[in-house]
N, C-alpha and C positions, 0 to 999 in steps of 0.2 A: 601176097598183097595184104596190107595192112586195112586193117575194115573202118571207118571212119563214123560210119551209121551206127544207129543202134533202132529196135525195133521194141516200145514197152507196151504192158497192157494196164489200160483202164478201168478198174473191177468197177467204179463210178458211174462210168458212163454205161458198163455192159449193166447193172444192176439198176439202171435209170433209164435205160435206153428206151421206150417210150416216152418217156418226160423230154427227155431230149430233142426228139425226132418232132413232138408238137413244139415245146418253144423256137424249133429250129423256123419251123414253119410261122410262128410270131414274129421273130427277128425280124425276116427273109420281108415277111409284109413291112412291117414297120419301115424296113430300106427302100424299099420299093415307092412307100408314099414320099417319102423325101429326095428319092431319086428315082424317076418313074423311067427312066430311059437308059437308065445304066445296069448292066451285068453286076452284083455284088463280089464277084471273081475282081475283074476288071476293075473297079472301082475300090481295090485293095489302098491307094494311097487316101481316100475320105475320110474311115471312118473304123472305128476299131470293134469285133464282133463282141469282144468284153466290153466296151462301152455301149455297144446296142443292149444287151443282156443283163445292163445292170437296174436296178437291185436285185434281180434274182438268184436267190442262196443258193441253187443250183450249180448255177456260173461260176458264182463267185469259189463253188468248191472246186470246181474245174480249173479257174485261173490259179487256186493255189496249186493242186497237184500239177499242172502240167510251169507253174513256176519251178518246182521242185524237181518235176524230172528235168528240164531246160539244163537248171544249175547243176542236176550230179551230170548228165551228158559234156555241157560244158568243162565243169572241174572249175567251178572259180564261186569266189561271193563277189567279186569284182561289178562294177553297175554293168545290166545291160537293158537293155529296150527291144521290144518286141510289137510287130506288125500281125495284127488275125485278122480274118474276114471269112467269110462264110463262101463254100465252095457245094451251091443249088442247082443242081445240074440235071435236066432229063438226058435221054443217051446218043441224042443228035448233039447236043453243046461237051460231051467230057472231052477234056483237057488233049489237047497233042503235044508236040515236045515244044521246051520250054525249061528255062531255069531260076534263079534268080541273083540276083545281084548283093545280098545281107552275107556275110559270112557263113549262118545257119540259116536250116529252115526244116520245115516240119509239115505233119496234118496230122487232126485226130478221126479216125474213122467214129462218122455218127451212126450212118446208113449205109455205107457204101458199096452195097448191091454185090454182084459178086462180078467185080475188075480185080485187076492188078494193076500195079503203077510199076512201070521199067524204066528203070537207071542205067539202059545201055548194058553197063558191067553186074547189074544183079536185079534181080525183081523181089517184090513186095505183096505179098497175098494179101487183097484187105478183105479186113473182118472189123467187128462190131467194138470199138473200143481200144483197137490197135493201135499207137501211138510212134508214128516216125519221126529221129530228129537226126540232119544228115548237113554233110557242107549245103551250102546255097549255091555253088556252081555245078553243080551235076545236071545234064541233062535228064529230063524226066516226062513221060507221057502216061496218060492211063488206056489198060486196054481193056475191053470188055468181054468178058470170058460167057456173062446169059443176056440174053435179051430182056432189058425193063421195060416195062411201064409207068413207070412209079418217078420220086426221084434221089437221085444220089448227092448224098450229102456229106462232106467232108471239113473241115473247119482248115486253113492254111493258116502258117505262119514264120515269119521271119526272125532273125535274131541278130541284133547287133553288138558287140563288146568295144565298138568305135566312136566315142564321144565327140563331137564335134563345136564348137563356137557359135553356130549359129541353129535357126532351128530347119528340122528336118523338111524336105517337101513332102513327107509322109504324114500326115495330120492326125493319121489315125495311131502311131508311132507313141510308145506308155511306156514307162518303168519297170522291170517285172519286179516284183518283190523278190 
């Protein structure tokens, strides 16, 4: 079977990862005042977590490396666009199966506690800065391996190589460099 996924590491995020885990918790409010009733999961088509996050040089080194791994995963300089949002989860709301609809898709582990996410045909140990980028049609759930209190936080995203005429219903949908 030919492996389609790949699995990178973040030395960014592991060597910042409390920086990350507080502005994660910045963002998280910030969407919340703006959308006081919406899940920031769910609410993936509003708003872009790199457009919540910015000007912060944090992010924005985030958005470059995880541009750079996108394009060597992909294989192209070709345009593409890309969907994130922030995945705030305590351990009653993680994710069940589910996939997406973008050609690609991804998450960077910020926090995410100790689950695995299963792809049916293979699982994913997450850890602190583990970065997944795999088709976008796979089934996919997270499962919880300890019991939190706390919460799990993960960053998702999509990936498109399909230019279209008009604009997208995804608003939160960018350029990636």
């Amino acid at each position: 079977m030919k492996v389609d996924w790949q699995v990178y590491e973040s030395r960014l995020i592991i060597d910042n990862h409390e920086q990350f885990v507080n502005d994660c918790y910045l963002i998280h409010d910030k969407f919340k005042k703006h959308y006081p009733d919406k899940d920031s999961t769910w609410a993936y088509r509003m708003y872009n977590v790199f457009a919540l996050s910015s000007p912060m040089p944090l992010w924005y080194s985030l958005y470059y490396e995880l541009s750079k791994t996108i394009r060597s995963h992909i294989n192209t300089l070709e345009p593409l666009w890309m969907q994130s949002w922030l995945n705030f989860h305590n351990e009653e709301e993680i994710l069940d199966w589910h996939n997406h609809k973008r050609p690609y898709h991804g998450y960077i582990n910020i926090d995410p506690q100790n689950t695995i996410t299963d792809f049916k045909d293979y699982q994913i140990e997450n850890s602190i800065g583990k970065i997944y980028i795999g088709p976008g049609n796979k089934q996919h759930k997270v499962i919880v391996n300890e019991n939190f209190d706390s919460t799990r936080i993960t960053l998702g995203f999509d990936v498109t190589d399909k230019p279209q005429d008009i604009p997208s219903k995804l608003w939160g949908s960018m350029p990636l460099i």
